[in-house]
N, C-alpha and C positions, 0 to 999 in steps of 0.2 A: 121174450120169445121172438118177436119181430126183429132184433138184431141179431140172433141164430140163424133167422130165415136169410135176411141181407146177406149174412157173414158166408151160409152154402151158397146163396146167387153168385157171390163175387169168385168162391173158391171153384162154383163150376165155372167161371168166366177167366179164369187162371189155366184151369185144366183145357180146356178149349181150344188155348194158343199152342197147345202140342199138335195138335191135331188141324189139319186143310187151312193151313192159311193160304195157300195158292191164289186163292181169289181175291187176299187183301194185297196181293204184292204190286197188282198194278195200282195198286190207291198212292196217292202222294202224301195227301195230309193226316194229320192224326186222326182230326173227324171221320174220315173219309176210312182211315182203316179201322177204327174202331168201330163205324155202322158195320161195315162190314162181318167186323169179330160181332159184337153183337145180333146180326143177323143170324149168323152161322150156331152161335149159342141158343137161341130160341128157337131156331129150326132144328139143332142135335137132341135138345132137351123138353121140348114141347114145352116151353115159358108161356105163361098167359102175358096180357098186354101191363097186367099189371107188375107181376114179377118181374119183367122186364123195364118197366117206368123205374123199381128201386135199384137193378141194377145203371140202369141210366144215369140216375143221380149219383150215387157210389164214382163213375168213370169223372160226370161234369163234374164234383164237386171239385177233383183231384187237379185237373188243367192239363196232366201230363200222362197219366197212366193209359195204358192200352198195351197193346202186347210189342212195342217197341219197333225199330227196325226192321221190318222182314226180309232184308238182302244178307245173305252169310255175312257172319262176321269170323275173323279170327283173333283171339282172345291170347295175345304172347307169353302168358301166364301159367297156360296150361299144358301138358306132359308133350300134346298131339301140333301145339301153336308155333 
């Protein structure tokens, strides 16, 4: 049951990056954008301290993950690139 609960933290922490990243775009480092996504995730979703401590661990365990880039990219791959 506890990694269902993990597995929806993470997938609203997924769902999240669609949505107001504007605020991490001035961040430079990874840290730095991901307090940010996580901020923003606990303030859309009303996360308690704790819910928020396992998505915490889920991002540090990873080194890399967070919601990537936030400058446009274009992708040469695709119909529109």
């Amino acid at each position: 049951m506890r990694a269902h609960r993990v597995l929806a933290l993470a997938v609203l922490a997924l769902a999240s990056l669609i949505t107001g990243f504007e605020s991490s775009v001035a961040a430079q480092s990874l840290k730095e954008r991901n307090d940010a996504l996580l901020a923003r995730l606990q303030q859309a979703h009303g996360l308690s301290e704790g819910q928020m401590r396992a998505v915490r661990e889920i991002f540090s365990a990873s080194g890399f993950m967070g919601e990537g880039n936030p400058a446009i990219t274009q992708h040469p791959l695709t119909p529109n690139g």
